[in-house]
VMD Tcl script that builds the backbone (N, CA, C; Angstrom):
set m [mol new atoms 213]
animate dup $m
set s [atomselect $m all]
$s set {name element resname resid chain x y z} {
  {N N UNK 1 A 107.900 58.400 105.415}
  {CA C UNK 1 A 108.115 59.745 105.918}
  {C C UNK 1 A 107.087 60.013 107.005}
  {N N UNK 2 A 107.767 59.832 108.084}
  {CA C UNK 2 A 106.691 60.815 109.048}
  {C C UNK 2 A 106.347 62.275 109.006}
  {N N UNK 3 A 105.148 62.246 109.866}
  {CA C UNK 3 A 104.502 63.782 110.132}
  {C C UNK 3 A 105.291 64.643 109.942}
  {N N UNK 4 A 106.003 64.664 110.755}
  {CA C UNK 4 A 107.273 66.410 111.086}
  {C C UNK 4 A 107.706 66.593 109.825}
  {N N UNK 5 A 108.222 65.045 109.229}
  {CA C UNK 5 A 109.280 65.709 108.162}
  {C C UNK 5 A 108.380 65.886 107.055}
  {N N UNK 6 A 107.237 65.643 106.665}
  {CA C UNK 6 A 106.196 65.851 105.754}
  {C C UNK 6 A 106.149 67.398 105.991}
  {N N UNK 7 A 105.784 67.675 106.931}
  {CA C UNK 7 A 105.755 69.647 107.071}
  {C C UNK 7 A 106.648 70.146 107.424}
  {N N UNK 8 A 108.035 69.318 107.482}
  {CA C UNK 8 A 109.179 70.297 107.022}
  {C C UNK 8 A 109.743 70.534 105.926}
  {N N UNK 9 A 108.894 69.447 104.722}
  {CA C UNK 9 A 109.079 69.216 103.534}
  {C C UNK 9 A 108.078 70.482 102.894}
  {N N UNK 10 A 106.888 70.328 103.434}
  {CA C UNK 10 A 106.007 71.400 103.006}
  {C C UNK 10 A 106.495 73.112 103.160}
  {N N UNK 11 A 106.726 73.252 104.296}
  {CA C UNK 11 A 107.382 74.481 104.462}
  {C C UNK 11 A 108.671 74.824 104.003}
  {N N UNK 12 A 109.248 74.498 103.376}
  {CA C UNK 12 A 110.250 74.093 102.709}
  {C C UNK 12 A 110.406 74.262 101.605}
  {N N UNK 13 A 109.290 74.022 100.718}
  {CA C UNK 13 A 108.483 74.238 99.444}
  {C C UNK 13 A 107.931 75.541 99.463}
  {N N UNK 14 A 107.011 76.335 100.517}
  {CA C UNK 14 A 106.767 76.947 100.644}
  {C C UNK 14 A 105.026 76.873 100.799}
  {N N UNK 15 A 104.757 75.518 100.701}
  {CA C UNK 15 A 103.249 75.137 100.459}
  {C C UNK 15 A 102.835 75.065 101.630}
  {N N UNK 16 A 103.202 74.916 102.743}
  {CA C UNK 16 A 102.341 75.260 103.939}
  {C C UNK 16 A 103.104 76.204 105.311}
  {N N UNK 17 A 102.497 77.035 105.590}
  {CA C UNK 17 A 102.571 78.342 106.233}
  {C C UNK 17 A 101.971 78.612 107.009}
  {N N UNK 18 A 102.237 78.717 108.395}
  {CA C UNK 18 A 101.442 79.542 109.245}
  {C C UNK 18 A 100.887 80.775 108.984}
  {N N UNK 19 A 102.185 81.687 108.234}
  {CA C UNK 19 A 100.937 82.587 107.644}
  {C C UNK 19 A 100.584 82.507 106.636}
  {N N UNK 20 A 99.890 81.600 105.990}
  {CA C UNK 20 A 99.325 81.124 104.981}
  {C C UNK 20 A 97.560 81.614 104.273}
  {N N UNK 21 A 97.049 82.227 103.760}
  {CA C UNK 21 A 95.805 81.554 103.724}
  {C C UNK 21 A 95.187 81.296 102.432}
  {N N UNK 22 A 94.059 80.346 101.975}
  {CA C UNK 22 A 93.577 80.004 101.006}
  {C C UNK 22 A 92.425 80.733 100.067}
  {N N UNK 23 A 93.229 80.753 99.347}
  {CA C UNK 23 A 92.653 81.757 98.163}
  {C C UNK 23 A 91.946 81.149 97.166}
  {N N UNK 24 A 90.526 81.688 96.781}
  {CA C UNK 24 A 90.258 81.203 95.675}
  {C C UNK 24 A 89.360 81.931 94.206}
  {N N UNK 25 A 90.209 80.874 93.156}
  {CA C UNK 25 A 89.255 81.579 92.139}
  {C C UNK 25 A 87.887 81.409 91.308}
  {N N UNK 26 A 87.074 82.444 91.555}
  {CA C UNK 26 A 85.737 81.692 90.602}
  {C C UNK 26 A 86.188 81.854 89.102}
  {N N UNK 27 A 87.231 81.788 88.656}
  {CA C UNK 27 A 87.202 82.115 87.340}
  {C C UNK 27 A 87.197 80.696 86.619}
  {N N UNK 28 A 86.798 80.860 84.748}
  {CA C UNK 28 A 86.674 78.994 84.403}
  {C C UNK 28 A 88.066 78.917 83.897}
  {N N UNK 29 A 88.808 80.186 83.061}
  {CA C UNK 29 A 89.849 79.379 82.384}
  {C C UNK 29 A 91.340 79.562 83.925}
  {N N UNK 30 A 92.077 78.575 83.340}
  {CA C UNK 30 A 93.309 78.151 84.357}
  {C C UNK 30 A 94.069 79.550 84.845}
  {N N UNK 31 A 94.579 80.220 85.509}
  {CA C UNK 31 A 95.458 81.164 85.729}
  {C C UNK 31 A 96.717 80.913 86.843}
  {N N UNK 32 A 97.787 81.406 86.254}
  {CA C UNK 32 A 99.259 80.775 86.798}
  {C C UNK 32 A 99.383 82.184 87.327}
  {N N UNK 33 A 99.640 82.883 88.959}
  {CA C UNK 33 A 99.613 83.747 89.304}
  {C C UNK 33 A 101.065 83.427 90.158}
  {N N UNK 34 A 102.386 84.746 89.782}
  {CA C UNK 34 A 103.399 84.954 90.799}
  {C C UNK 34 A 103.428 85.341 91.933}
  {N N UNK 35 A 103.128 85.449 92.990}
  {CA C UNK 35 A 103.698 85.969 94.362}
  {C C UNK 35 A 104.484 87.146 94.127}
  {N N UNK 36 A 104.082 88.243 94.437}
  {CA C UNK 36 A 104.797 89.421 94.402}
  {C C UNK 36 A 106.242 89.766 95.327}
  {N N UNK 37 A 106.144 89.247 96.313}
  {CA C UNK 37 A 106.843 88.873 97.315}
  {C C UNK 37 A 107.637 87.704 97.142}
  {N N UNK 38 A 107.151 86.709 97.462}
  {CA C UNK 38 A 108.131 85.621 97.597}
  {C C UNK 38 A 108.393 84.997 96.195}
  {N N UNK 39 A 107.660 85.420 94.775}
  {CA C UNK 39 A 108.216 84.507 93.688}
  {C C UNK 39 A 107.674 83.443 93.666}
  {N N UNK 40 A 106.724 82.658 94.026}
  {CA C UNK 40 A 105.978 81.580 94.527}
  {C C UNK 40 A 105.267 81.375 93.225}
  {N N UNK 41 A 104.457 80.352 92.360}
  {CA C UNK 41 A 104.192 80.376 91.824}
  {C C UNK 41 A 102.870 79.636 91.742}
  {N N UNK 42 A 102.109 80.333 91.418}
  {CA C UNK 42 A 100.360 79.670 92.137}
  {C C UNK 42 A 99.539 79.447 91.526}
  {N N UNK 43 A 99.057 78.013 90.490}
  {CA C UNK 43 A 97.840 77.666 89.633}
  {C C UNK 43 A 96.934 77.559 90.589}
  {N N UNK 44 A 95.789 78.315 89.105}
  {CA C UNK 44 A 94.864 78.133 89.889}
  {C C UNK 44 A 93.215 77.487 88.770}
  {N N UNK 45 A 93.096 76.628 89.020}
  {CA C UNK 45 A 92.138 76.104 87.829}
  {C C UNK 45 A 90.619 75.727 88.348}
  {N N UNK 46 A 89.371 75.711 86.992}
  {CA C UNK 46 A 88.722 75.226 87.617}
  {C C UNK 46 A 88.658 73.794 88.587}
  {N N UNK 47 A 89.157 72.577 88.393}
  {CA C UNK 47 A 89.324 71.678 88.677}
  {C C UNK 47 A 90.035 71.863 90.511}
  {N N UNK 48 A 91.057 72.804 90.174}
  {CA C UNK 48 A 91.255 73.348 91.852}
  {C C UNK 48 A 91.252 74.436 91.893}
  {N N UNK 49 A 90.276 74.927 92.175}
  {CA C UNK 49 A 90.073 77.078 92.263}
  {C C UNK 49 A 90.622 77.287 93.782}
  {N N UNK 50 A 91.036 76.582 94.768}
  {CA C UNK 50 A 91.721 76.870 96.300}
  {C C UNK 50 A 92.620 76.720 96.253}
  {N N UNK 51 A 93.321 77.671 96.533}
  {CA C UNK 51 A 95.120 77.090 96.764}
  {C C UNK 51 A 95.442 78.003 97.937}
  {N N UNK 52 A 96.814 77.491 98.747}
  {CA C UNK 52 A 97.273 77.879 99.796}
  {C C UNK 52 A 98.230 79.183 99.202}
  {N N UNK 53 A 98.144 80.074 100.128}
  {CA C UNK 53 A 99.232 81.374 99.462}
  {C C UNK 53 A 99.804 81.869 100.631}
  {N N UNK 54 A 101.001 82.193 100.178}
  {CA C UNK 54 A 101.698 82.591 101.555}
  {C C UNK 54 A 100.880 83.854 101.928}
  {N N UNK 55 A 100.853 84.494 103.035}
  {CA C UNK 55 A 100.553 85.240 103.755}
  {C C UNK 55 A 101.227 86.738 102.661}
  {N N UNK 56 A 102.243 86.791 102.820}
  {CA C UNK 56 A 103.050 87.632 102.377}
  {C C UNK 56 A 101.999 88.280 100.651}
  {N N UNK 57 A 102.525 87.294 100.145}
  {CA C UNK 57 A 101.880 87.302 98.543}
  {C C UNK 57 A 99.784 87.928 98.706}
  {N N UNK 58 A 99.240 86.994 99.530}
  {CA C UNK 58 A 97.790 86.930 99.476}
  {C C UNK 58 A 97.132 88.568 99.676}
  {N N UNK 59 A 97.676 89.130 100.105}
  {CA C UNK 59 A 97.447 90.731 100.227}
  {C C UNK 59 A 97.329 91.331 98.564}
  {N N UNK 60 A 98.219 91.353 98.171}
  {CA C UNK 60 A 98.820 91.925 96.657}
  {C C UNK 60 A 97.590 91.004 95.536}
  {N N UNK 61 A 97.262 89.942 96.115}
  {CA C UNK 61 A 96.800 89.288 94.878}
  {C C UNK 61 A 95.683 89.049 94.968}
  {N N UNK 62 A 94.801 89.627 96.575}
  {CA C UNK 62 A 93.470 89.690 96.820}
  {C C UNK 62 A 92.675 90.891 96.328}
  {N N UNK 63 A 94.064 91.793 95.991}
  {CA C UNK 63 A 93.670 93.739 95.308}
  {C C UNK 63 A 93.786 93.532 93.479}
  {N N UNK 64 A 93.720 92.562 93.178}
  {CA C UNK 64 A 93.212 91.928 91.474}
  {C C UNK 64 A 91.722 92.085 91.752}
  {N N UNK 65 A 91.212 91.468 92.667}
  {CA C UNK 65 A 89.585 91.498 92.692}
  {C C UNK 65 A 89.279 89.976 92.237}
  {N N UNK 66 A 90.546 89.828 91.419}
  {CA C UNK 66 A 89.865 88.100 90.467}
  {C C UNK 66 A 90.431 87.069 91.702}
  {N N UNK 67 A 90.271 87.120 92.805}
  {CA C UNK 67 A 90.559 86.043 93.614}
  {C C UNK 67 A 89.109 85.983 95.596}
  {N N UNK 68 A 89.356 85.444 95.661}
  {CA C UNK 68 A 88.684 85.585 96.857}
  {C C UNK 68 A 89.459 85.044 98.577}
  {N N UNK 69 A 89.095 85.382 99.485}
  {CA C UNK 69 A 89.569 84.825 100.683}
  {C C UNK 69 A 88.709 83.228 100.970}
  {N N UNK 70 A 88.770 81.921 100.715}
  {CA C UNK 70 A 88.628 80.924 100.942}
  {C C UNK 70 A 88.131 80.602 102.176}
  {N N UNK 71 A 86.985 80.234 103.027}
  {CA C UNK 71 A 86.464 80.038 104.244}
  {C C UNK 71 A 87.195 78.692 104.793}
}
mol reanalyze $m
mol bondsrecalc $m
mol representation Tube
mol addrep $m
């Protein structure tokens, strides 16, 4: 699989987004968070506390407080 179709596969999925950005949690136990918007469905664990969030969703789920904006 080449490049293109790798991130047409991704966007596709919904896992990578221009308006995308990476969110993360300091929390220790695992949390499975929905997308308010798109239905998306977003673990988030210690092992990977960053995950990509659509744009759309990352608004709604940055006003929990239990997440952060990812540098």
């Amino acid at each position: 699989m080449c490049c293109d179709q790798a991130r047409s596969s991704l966007r596709a999925n919904g896992t990578a987004n221009e308006a995308a950005l990476k969110l993360s949690y300091p929390g220790y136990a695992p949390v499975n968070v929905r997308g308010p918007l798109t239905g998306q469905l977003y673990q988030f664990s210690r092992p990977h506390p960053v995950q990509t969030v659509d744009a759309r969703d990352a608004m709604s789920i940055l006003k929990t407080r239990l997440f952060r904006q990812a540098r």
